[in-house]
N, CA and C atoms as an extended XYZ file, in Angstrom:
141
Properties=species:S:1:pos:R:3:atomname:S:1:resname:S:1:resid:I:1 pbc="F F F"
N         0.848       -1.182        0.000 N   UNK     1
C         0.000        0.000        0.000 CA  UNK     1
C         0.890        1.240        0.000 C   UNK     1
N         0.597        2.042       -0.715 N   UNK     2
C         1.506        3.400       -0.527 CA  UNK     2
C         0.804        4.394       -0.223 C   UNK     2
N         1.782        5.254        0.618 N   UNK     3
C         1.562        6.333        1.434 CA  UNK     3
C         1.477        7.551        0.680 C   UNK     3
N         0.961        8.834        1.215 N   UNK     4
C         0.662        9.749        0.325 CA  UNK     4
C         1.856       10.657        0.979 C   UNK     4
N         2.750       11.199        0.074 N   UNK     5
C         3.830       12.361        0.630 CA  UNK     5
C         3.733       13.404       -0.400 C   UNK     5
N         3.829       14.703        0.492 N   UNK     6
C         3.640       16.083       -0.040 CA  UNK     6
C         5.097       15.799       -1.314 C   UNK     6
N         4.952       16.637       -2.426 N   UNK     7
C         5.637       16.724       -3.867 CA  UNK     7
C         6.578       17.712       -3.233 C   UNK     7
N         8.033       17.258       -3.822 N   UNK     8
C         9.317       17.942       -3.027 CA  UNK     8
C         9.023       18.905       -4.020 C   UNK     8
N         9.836       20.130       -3.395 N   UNK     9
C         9.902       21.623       -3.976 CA  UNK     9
C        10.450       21.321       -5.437 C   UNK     9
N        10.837       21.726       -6.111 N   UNK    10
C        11.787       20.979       -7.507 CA  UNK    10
C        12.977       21.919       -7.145 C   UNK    10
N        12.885       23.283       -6.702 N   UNK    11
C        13.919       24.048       -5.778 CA  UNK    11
C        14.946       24.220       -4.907 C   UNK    11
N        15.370       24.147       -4.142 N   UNK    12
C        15.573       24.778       -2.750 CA  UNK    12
C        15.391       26.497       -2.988 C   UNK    12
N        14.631       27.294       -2.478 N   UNK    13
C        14.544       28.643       -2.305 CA  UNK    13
C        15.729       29.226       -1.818 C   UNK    13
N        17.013       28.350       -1.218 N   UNK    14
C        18.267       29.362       -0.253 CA  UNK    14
C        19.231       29.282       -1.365 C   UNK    14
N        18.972       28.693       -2.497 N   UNK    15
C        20.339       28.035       -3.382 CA  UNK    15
C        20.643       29.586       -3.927 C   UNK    15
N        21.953       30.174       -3.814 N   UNK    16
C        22.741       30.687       -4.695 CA  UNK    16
C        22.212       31.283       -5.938 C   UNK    16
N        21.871       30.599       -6.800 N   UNK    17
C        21.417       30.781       -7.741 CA  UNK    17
C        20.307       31.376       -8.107 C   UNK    17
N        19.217       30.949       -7.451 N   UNK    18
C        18.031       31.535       -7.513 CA  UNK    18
C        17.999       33.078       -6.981 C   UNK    18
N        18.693       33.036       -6.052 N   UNK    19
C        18.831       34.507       -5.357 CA  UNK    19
C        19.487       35.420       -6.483 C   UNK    19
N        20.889       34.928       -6.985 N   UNK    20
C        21.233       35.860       -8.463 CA  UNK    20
C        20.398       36.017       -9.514 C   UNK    20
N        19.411       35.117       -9.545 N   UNK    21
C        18.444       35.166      -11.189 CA  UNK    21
C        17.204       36.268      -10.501 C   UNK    21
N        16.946       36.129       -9.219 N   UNK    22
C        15.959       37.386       -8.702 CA  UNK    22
C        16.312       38.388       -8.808 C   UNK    22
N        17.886       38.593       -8.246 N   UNK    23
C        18.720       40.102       -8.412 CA  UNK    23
C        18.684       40.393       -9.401 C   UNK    23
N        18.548       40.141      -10.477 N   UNK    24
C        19.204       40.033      -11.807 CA  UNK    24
C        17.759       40.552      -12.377 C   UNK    24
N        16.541       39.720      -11.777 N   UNK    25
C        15.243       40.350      -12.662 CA  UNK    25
C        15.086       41.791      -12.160 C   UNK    25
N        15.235       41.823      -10.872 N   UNK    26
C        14.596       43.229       -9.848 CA  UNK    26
C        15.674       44.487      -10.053 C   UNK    26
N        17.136       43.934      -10.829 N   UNK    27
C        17.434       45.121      -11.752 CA  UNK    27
C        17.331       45.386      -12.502 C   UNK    27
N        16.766       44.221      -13.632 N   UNK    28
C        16.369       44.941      -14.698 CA  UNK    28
C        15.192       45.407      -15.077 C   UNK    28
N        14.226       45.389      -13.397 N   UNK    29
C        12.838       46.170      -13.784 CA  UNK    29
C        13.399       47.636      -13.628 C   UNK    29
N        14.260       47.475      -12.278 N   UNK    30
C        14.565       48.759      -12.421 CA  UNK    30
C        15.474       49.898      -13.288 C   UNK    30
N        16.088       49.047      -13.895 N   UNK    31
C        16.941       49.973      -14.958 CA  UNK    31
C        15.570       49.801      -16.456 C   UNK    31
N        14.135       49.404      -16.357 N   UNK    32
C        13.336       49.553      -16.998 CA  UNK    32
C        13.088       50.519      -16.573 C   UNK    32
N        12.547       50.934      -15.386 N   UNK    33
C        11.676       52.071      -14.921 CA  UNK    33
C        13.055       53.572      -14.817 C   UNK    33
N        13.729       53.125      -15.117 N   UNK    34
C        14.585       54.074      -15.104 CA  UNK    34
C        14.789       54.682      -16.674 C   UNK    34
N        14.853       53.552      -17.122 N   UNK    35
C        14.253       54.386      -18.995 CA  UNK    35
C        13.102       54.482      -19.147 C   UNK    35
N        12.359       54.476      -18.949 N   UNK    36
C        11.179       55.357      -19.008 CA  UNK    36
C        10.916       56.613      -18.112 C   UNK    36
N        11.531       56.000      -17.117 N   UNK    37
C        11.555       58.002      -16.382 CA  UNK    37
C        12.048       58.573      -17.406 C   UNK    37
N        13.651       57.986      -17.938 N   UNK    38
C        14.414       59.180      -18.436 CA  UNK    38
C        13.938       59.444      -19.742 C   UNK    38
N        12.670       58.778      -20.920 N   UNK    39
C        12.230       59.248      -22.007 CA  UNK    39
C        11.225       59.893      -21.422 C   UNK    39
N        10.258       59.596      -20.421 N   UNK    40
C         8.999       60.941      -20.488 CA  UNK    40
C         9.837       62.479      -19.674 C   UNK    40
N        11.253       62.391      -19.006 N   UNK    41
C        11.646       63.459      -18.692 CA  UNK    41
C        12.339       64.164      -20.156 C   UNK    41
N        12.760       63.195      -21.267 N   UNK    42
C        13.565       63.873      -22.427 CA  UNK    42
C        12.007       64.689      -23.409 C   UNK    42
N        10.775       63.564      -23.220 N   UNK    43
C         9.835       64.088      -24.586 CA  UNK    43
C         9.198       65.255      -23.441 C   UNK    43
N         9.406       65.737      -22.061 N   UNK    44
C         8.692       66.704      -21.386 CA  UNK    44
C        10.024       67.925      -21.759 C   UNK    44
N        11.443       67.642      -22.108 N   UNK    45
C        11.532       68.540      -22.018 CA  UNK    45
C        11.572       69.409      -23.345 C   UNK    45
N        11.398       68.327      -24.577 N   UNK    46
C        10.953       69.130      -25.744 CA  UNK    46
C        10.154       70.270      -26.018 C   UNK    46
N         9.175       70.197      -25.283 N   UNK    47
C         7.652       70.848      -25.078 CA  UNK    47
C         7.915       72.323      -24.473 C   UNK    47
């Protein structure tokens, strides 16, 4: 008869790696939001 066991993470959440591929997204939202500040500050200062 077999037992029912919770499905292992496919992860570990502390590994190295994962932590650099997060850093890695959460700068490049922010060097997103940072070009777009800096085009609506370039097309505001056309005007």
């Amino acid at each position: 008869m077999t037992t029912h066991r919770a499905p292992k993470p496919l992860a570990d959440p502390n590994r190295p790696v994962e932590r650099a591929v997060t850093a890695a997204l959460i700068l490049a939202v922010l060097a997103g939001l940072g070009w777009i500040a800096g085009m609506l500050y370039t097309v505001a200062g056309w005007s």
